[in-house]
N, C-alpha and C positions, 0 to 999 in steps of 0.2 A: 504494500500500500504506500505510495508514494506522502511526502511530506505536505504537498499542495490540501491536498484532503483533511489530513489532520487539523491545517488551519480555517479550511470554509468548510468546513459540512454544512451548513442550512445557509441557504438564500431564501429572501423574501422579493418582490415584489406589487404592488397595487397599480390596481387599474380599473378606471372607471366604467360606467354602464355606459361601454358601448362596442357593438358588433366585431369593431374590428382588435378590441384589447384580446379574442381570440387568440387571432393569428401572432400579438404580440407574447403572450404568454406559452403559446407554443415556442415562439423565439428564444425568451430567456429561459424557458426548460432544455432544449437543444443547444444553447449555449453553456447549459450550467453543465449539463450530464458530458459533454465534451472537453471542459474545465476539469472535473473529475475523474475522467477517464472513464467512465460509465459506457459502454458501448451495447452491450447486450439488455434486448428489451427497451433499446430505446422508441423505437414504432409503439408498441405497446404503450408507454408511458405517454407518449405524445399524444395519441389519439382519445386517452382517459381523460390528460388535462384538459384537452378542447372538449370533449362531451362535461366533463364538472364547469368549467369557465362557461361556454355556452348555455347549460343549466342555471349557472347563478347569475349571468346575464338579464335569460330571459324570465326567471321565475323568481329570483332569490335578494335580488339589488334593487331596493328603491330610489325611483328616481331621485337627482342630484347629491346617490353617493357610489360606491365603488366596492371592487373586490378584491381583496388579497392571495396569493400563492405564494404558497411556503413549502419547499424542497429542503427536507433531510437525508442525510445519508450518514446511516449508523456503522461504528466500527464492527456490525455484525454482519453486514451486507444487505441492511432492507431499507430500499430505500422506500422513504414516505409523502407523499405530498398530499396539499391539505389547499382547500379553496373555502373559505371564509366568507361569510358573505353577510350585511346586516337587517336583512328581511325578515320578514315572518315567515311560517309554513308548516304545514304539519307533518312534521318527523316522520309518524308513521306511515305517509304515501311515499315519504322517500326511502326509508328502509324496504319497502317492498317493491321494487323498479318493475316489476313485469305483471303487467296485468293483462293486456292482450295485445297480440302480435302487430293487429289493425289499426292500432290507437295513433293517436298524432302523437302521443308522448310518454316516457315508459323506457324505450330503447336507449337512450344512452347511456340511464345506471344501469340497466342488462348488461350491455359492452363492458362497462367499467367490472360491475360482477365476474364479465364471464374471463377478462383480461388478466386482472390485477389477483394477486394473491390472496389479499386482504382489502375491505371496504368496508367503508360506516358513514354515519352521520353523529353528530353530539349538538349541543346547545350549548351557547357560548352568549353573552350579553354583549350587545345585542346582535340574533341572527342567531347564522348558525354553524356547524364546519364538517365540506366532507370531504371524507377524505378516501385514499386506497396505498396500497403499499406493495413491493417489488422485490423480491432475491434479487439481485443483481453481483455482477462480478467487477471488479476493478480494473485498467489500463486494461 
């Protein structure tokens, strides 16, 4: 495990409600996982944070505030990322992501589900944080 890691493990960044902090928050995930040498399961992790970032975009962000993404990586190998967000919503439809195949909504915490090792939601003042988590390898 290279020295660089030891000193960043967690990056943060926020970004406000709007469509395109998407594609920005996929940037500085591919930027960070590249900084730490993260190479394996990086698709996986990219496509989770645009389905959570686009979730708390469109469902989770009240207007004229924003969302945070938090990327750790543990000296155990899992890496964690977390999208924060300060909406309301009720927990229990997001714990349960799949409700039916035809739905307009539903599928992306499927994907995250069916990608990520580990996934949740928790309650945080105010809003709320989900997150999903990654075995990953180093350099």
């Amino acid at each position: 495990m290279n020295e660089q890691l030891h000193q960043s493990h967690t990056r943060e960044a926020f970004y406000r409600r709007d469509r395109r902090s998407v594609a920005l928050a996929r940037e500085f995930t591919r930027n960070t996982l590249a900084d730490w040498e993260i190479a394996d399961r990086a698709d996986e992790v990219l496509l989770c944070v645009s389905e959570l970032a686009t979730n708390a975009i469109l469902h989770g962000v009240p207007p004229g505030r924003g969302l945070a993404l938090r990327l750790c990586v543990h000296l155990d190998g899992i890496l964690r990322v977390e999208i924060r967000d300060s909406g309301t919503g009720d927990l229990r439809k997001i714990r349960t992501p799949y409700r039916d195949l035809h739905a307009e909504d539903g599928r992306g915490l499927m994907l995250v589900s069916m990608l990520a090792d580990k996934w949740g939601v928790g309650e945080r003042t105010p809003g709320k944080v989900v997150w999903c988590e990654f075995a990953v390898g180093y350099g």
